[in-house]
MARTORSE-534166 format. One record per residue (C-alpha): residue number from 1; residue in one letter; x, y, z. Coordinates in steps of 0.2 Angstrom, whole numbers, padded with zeros to 4 digits. Last residue first. Layout:
{NUM, 'A', {X, Y, Z}},
...
% end
This chain:
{416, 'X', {0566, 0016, 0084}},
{415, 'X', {0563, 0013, 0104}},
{414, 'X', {0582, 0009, 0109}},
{413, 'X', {0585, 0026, 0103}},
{412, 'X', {0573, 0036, 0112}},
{411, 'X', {0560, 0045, 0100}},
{410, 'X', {0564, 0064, 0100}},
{409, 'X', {0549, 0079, 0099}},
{408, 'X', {0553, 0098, 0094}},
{407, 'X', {0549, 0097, 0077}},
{406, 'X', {0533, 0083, 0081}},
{405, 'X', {0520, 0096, 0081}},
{404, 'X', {0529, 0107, 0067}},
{403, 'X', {0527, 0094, 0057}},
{402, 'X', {0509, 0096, 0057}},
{401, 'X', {0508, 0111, 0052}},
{400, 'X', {0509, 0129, 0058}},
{399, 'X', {0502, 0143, 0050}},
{398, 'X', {0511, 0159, 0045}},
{397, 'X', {0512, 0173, 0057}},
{396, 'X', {0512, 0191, 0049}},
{395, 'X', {0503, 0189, 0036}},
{394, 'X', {0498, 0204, 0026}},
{393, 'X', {0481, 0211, 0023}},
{392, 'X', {0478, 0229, 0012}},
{391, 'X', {0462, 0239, 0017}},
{390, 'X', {0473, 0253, 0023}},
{389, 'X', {0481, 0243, 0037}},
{388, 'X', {0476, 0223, 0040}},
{387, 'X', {0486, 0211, 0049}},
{386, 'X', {0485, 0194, 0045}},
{385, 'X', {0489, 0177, 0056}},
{384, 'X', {0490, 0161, 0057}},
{383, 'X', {0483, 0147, 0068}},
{382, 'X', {0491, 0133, 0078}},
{381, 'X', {0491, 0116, 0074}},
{380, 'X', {0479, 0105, 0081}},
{379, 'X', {0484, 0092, 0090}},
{378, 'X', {0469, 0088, 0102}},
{377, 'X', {0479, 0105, 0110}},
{376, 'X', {0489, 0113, 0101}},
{375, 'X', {0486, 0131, 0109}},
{374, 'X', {0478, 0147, 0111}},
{373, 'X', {0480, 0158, 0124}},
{372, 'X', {0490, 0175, 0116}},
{371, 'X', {0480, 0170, 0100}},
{370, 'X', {0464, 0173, 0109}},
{369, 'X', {0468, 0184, 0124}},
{368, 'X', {0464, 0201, 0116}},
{367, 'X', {0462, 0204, 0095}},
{366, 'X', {0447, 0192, 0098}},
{365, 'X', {0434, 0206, 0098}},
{364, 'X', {0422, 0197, 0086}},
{363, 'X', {0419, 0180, 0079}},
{362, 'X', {0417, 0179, 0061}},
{361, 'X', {0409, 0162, 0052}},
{360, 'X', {0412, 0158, 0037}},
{359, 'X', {0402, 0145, 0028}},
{358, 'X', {0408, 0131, 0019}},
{357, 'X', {0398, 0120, 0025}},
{356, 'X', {0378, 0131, 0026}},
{355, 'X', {0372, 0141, 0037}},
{354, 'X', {0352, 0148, 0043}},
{353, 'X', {0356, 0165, 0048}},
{352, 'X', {0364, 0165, 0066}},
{351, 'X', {0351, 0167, 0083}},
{350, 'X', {0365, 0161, 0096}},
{349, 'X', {0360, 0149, 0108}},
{348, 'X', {0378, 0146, 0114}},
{347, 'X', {0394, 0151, 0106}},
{346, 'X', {0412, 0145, 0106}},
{345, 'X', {0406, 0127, 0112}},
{344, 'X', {0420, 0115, 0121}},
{343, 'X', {0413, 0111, 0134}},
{342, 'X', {0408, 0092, 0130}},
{341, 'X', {0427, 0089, 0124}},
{340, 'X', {0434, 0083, 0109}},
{339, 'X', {0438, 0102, 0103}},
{338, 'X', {0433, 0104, 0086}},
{337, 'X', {0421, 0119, 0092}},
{336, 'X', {0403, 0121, 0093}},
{335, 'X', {0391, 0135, 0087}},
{334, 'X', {0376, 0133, 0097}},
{333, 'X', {0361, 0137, 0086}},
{332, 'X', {0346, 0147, 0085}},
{331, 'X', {0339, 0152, 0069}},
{330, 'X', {0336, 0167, 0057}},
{329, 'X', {0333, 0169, 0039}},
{328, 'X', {0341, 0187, 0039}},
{327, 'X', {0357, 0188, 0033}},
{326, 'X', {0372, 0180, 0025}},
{325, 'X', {0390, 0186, 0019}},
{324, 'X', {0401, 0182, 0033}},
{323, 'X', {0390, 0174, 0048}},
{322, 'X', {0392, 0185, 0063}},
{321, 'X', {0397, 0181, 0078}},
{320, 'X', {0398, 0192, 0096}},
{319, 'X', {0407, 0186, 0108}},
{318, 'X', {0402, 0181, 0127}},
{317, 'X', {0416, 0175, 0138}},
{316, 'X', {0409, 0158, 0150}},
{315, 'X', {0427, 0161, 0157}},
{314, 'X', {0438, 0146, 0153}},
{313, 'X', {0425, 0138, 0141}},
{312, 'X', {0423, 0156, 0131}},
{311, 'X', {0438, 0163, 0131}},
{310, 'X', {0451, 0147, 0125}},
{309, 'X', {0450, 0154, 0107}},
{308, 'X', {0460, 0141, 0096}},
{307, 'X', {0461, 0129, 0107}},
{306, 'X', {0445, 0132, 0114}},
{305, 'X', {0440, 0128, 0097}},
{304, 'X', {0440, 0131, 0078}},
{303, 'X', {0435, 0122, 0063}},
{302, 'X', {0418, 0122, 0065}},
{301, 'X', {0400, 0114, 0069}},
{300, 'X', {0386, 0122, 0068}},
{299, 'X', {0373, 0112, 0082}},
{298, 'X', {0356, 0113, 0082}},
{297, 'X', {0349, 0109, 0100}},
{296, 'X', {0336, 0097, 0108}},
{295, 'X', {0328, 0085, 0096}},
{294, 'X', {0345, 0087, 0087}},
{293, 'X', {0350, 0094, 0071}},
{292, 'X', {0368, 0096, 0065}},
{291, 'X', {0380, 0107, 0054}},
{290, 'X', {0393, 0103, 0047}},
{289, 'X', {0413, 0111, 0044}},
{288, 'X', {0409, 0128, 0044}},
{287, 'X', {0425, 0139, 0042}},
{286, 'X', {0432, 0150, 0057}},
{285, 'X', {0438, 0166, 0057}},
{284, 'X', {0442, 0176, 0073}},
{283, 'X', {0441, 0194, 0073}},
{282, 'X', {0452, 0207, 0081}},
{281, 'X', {0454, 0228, 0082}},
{280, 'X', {0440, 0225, 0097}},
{279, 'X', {0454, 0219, 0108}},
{278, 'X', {0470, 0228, 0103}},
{277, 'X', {0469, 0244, 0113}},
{276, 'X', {0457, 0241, 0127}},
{275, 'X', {0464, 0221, 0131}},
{274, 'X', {0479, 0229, 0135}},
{273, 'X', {0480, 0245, 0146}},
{272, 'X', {0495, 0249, 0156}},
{271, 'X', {0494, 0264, 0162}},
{270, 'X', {0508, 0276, 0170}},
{269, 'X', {0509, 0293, 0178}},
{268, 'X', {0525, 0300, 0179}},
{267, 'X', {0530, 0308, 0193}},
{266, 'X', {0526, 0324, 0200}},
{265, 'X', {0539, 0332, 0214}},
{264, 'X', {0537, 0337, 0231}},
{263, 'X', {0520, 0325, 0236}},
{262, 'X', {0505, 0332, 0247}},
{261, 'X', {0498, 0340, 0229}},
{260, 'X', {0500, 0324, 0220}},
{259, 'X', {0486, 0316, 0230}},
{258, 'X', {0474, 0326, 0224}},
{257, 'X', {0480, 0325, 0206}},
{256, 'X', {0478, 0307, 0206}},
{255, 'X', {0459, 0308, 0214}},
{254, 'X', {0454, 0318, 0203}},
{253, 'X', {0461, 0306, 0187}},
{252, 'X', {0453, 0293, 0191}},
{251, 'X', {0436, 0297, 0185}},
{250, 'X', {0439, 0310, 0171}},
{249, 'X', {0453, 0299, 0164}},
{248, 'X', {0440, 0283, 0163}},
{247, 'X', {0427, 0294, 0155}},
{246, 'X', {0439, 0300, 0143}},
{245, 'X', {0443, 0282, 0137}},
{244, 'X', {0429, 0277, 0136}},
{243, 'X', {0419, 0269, 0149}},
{242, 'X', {0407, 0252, 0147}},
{241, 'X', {0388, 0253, 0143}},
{240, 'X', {0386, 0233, 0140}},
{239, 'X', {0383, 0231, 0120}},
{238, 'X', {0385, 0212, 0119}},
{237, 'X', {0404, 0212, 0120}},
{236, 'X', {0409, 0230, 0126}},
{235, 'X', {0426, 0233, 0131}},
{234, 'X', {0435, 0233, 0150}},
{233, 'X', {0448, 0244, 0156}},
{232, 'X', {0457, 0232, 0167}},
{231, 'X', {0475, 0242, 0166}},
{230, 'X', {0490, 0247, 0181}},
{229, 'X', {0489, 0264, 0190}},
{228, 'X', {0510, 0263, 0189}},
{227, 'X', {0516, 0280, 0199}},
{226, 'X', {0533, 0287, 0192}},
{225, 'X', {0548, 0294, 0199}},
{224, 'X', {0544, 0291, 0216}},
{223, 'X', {0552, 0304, 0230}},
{222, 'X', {0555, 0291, 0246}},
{221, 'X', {0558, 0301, 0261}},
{220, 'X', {0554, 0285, 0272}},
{219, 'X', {0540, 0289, 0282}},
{218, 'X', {0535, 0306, 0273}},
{217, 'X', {0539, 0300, 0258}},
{216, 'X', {0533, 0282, 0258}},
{215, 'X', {0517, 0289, 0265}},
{214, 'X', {0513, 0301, 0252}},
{213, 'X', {0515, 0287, 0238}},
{212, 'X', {0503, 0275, 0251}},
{211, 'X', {0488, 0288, 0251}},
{210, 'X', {0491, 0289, 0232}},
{209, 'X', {0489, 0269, 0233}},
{208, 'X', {0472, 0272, 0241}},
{207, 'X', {0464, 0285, 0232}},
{206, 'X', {0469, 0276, 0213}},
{205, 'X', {0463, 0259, 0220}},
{204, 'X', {0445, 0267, 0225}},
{203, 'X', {0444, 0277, 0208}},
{202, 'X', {0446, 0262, 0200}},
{201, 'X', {0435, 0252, 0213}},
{200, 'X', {0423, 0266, 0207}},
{199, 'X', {0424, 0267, 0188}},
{198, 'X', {0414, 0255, 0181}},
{197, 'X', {0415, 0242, 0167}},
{196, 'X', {0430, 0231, 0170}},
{195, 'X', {0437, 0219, 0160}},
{194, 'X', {0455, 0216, 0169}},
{193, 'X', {0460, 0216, 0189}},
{192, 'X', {0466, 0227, 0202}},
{191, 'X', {0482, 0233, 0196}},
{190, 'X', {0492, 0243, 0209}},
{189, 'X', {0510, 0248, 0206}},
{188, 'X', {0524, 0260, 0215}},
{187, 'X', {0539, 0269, 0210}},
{186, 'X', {0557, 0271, 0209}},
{185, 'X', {0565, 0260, 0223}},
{184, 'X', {0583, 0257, 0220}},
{183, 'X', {0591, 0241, 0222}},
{182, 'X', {0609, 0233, 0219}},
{181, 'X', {0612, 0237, 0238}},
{180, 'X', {0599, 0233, 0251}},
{179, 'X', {0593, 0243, 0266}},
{178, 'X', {0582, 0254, 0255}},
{177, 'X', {0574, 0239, 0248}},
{176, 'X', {0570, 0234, 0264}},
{175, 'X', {0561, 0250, 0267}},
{174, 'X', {0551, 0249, 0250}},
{173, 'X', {0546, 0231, 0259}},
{172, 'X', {0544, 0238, 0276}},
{171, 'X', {0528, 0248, 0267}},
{170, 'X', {0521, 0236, 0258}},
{169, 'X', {0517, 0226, 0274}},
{168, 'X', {0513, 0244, 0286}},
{167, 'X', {0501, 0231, 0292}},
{166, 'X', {0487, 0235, 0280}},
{165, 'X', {0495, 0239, 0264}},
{164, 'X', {0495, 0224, 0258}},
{163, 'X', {0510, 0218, 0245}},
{162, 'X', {0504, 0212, 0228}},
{161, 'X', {0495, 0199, 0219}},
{160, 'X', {0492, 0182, 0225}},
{159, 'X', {0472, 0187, 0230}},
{158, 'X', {0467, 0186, 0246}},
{157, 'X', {0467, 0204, 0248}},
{156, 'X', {0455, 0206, 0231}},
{155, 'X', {0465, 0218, 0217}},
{154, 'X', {0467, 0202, 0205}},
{153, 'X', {0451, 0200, 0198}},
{152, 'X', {0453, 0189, 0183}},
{151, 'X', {0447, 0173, 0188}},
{150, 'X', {0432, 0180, 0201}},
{149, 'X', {0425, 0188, 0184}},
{148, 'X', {0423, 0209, 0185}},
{147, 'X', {0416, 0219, 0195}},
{146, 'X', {0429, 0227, 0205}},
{145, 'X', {0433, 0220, 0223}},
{144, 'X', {0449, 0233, 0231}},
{143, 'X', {0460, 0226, 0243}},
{142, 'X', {0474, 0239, 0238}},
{141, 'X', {0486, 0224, 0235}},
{140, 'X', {0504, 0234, 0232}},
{139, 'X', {0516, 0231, 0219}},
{138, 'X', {0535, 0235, 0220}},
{137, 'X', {0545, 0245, 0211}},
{136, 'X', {0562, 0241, 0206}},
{135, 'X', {0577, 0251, 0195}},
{134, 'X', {0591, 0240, 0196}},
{133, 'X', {0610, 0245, 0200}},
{132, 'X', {0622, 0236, 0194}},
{131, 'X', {0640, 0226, 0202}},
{130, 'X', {0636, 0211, 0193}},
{129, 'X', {0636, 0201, 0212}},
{128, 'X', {0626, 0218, 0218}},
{127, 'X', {0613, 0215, 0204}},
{126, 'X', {0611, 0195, 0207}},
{125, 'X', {0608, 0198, 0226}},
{124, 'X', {0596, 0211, 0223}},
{123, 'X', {0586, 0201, 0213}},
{122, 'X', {0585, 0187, 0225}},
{121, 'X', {0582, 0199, 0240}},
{120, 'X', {0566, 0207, 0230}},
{119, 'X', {0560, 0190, 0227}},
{118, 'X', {0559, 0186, 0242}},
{117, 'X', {0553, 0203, 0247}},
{116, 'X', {0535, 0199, 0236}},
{115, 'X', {0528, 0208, 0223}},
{114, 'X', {0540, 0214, 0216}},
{113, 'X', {0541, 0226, 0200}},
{112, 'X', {0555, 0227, 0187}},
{111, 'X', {0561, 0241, 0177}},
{110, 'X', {0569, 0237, 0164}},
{109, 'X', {0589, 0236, 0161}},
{108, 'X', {0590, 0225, 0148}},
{107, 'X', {0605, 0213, 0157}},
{106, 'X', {0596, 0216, 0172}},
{105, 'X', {0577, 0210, 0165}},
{104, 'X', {0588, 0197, 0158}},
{103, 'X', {0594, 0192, 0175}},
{102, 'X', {0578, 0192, 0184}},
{101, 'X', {0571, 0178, 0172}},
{100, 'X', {0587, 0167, 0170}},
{99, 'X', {0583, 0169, 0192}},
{98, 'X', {0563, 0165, 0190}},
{97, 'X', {0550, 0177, 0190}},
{96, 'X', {0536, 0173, 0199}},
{95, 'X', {0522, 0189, 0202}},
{94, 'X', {0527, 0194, 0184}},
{93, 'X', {0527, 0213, 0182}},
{92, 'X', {0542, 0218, 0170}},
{91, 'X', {0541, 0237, 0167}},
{90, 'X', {0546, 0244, 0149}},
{89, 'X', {0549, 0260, 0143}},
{88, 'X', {0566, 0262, 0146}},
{87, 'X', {0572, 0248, 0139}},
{86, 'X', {0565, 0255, 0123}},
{85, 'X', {0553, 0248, 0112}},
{84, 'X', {0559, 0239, 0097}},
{83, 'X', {0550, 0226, 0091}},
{82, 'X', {0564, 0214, 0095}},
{81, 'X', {0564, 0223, 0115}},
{80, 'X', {0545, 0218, 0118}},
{79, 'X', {0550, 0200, 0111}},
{78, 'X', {0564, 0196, 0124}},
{77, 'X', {0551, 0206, 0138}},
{76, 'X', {0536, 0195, 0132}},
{75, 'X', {0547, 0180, 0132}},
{74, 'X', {0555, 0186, 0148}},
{73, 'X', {0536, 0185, 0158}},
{72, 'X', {0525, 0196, 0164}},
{71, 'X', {0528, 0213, 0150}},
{70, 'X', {0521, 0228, 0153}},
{69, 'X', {0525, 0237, 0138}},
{68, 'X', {0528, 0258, 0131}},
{67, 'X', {0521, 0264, 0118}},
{66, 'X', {0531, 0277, 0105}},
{65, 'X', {0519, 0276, 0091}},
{64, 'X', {0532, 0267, 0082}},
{63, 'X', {0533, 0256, 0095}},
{62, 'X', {0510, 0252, 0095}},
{61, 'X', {0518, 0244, 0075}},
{60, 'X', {0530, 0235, 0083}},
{59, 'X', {0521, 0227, 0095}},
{58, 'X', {0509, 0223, 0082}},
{57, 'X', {0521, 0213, 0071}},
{56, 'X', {0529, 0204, 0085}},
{55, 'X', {0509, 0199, 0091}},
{54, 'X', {0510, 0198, 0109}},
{53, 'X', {0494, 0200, 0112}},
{52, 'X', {0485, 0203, 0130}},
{51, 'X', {0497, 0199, 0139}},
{50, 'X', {0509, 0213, 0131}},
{49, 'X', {0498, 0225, 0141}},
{48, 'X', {0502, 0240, 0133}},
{47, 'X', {0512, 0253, 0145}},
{46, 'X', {0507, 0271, 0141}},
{45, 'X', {0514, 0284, 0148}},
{44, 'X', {0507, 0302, 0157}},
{43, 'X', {0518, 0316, 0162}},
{42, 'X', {0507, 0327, 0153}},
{41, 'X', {0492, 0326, 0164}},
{40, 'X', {0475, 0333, 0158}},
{39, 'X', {0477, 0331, 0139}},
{38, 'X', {0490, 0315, 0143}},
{37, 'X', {0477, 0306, 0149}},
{36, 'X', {0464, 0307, 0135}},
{35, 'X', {0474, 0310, 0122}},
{34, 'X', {0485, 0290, 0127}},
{33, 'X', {0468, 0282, 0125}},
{32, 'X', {0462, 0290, 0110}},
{31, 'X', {0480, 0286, 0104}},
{30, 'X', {0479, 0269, 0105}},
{29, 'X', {0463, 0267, 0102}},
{28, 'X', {0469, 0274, 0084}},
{27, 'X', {0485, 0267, 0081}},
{26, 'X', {0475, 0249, 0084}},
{25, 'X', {0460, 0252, 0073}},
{24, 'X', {0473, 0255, 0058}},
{23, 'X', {0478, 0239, 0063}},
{22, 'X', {0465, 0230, 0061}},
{21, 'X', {0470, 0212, 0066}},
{20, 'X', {0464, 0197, 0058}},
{19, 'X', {0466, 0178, 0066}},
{18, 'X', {0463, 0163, 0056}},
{17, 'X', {0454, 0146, 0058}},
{16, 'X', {0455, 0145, 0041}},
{15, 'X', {0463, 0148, 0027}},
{14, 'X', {0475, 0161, 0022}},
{13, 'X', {0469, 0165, 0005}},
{12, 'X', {0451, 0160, 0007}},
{11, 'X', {0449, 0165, 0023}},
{10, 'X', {0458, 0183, 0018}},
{9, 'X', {0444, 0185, 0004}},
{8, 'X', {0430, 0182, 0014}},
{7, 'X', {0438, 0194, 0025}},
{6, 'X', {0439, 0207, 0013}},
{5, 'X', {0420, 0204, 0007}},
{4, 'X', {0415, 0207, 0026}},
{3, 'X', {0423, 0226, 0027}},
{2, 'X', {0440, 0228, 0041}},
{1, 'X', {0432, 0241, 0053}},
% end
């Protein structure tokens, strides 16, 4: 944990609002995850959620560790590969990729995941015109409801993920696949949604898609080389009993093995957890700009917003604030964003020590989804960056400005 008096400091050097990543914190839920697969199945492999953070900086830093990314779009694959992980290790998961899309993911030779046979025949098409061979998976929709918000649920049957399996759907499409030249099917992947607390939809997801991996090899003699469970392990925010790691492994892991023991071979077993690894490892620092009374609320007032943290007003997101610096002498205020718009409040009814301008304010667990969604809306520029690893910050984004809001703007000639 990155100590209050050092992110004072950082404010003050970097400004504010201003992104801090524990990188130290990283390594570590990295490999607490990774121990608590690999120590009951060896042929485990972890995929980060690049989603979740696509931090160059941190990206290389879960490489050296030999991580692997699940990347779901060909920015997250062109920067996955600048950082240094290996073609190899990374599966592209997009539910719409487009051709310039599909063709990088050939001219890197990643492994790409359908979700749709029209896409499927599109890919194929543009390998067997360059004469290659792709490796593809496909992902299934196991029709599983997890607890979680209704905007990040994404194993439901009418969600836009994934082939069903009811119908023998999923299953024509691995033996399409078959059919077609510049495709070969190497696995299967199921991912049923992000944030979620309880194991039992995962252990429901994990039954039915090893179900599926028996059928494609009795049906159509399909030996998969790997088996994709997906991510959605969820974090704690106001002190919510959530599984860790090992308790996730013990729970789905059961049901894995099971179904391994009707297969001929034993494929790799791979994870793609995101918001697990780099979520808690980042905090949010904004500056107080005022502070207002009303007859009905107190409002602290700062320089960041929905912008800059879109959680809260896209998914009513709880996080956890603290006031750098200050204790005690209590009140209840909603801390309010710069955003011109009624929603835009980062925390409502929080009990914060009385503040004053100038104040910093620290919002927790922000190292997931918060740079990766912000934006220059109202104009504002986009936030930097600092990592932190032995007590020692760097920047690893500088901030924009607001030149860089007009950089890549023209005025028509017959309007100058």
């Amino acid at each position: 944990m990155i100590e209050d008096t050092l992110l004072v400091q950082l404010a003050k050097d970097y400004g504010t609002p201003l992104y801090v990543y524990d990188g130290d914190e990283v390594v570590a839920r990295y490999n607490s995850f990774l121990k608590a697969f690999k120590s009951r199945y060896k042929k485990t492999k972890v995929m980060y959620a690049v989603k979740a953070n696509s931090s160059l900086a941190l990206l290389r830093l879960l490489a050296k560790q030999g991580c692997g990314a699940d990347v779901v779009s060909g920015g997250e694959l062109f920067i996955a590969r600048k950082a240094g992980i290996k073609s190899e290790d990374i599966i592209f998961t997009s539910s719409s990729k487009t051709v310039q899309e599909l063709e990088l993911a050939l001219e890197e030779d990643v492994i790409v995941t359908h979700g749709n046979v029209s896409e499927l025949l599109t890919f194929s098409s543009i390998a067997e015109e360059r004469g290659k061979t792709a490796r593809i998976c496909f992902r299934v929709n196991p029709d599983v409801s997890s607890k979680t918000h209704p905007k990040i649920a994404t194993g439901l049957k009418n969600s836009k993920f994934g082939l069903h399996l009811e119908g023998d759907i999923a299953l024509k499409a691995y033996e399409k696949a078959l059919e077609l030249n510049g495709v070969k099917p190497i696995g299967v992947h199921a991912h049923i949604g992000s944030q979620i607390h309880e194991s039992q939809a995962f252990e429901e997801a994990v039954s039915k898609l090893m179900d599926f991996a028996v059928m494609l090899k009795k049906e159509l003699g399909v030996e998969l080389d790997f088996i994709d469970l997906g991510g959605g392990l969820g974090i704690s925010h106001q002190g919510e009993k959530t599984l860790t790691p090992k308790e996730f492994a013990e729970a789905i892991l059961p049901n894995f093995l099971n179904g391994l023991e009707d297969l001929s071979n034993e494929p790799y077993l791979y994870l793609e957890p995101g918001r697990y690894i780099v979520g808690p490892a980042g905090v949010l620092l904004t500056k107080v700009n005022s502070v207002k009374k009303t007859p009905y609320k107190n409002f602290v007032n700062v320089d960041a917003g929905f912008n800059t943290l879109a959680r809260p007003t896209l998914y009513d997101a709880y996080h956890h604030m603290t006031v750098l610096g200050k204790s005690g002498n209590e009140e209840l205020v909603d801390v309010a964003g710069n955003v011109c718009e009624s929603g835009d409040i980062l925390g409502r009814d929080r009990s914060l020590p009385k503040t004053s301008v100038g104040d910093i304010i620290s919002i927790k667990d922000c190292g997931a989804y918060g740079f990766a969604m912000a934006s220059e809306y109202n104009s504002q520029p986009l936030p930097c960056e600092v990592l932190v690893r032995g007590g020692i910050g760097e920047l690893i984004r500088t901030r924009r400005s607001y030149s860089d809001l007009i950089a890549e703007q023209r005025i028509p000639e017959d309007l100058k």
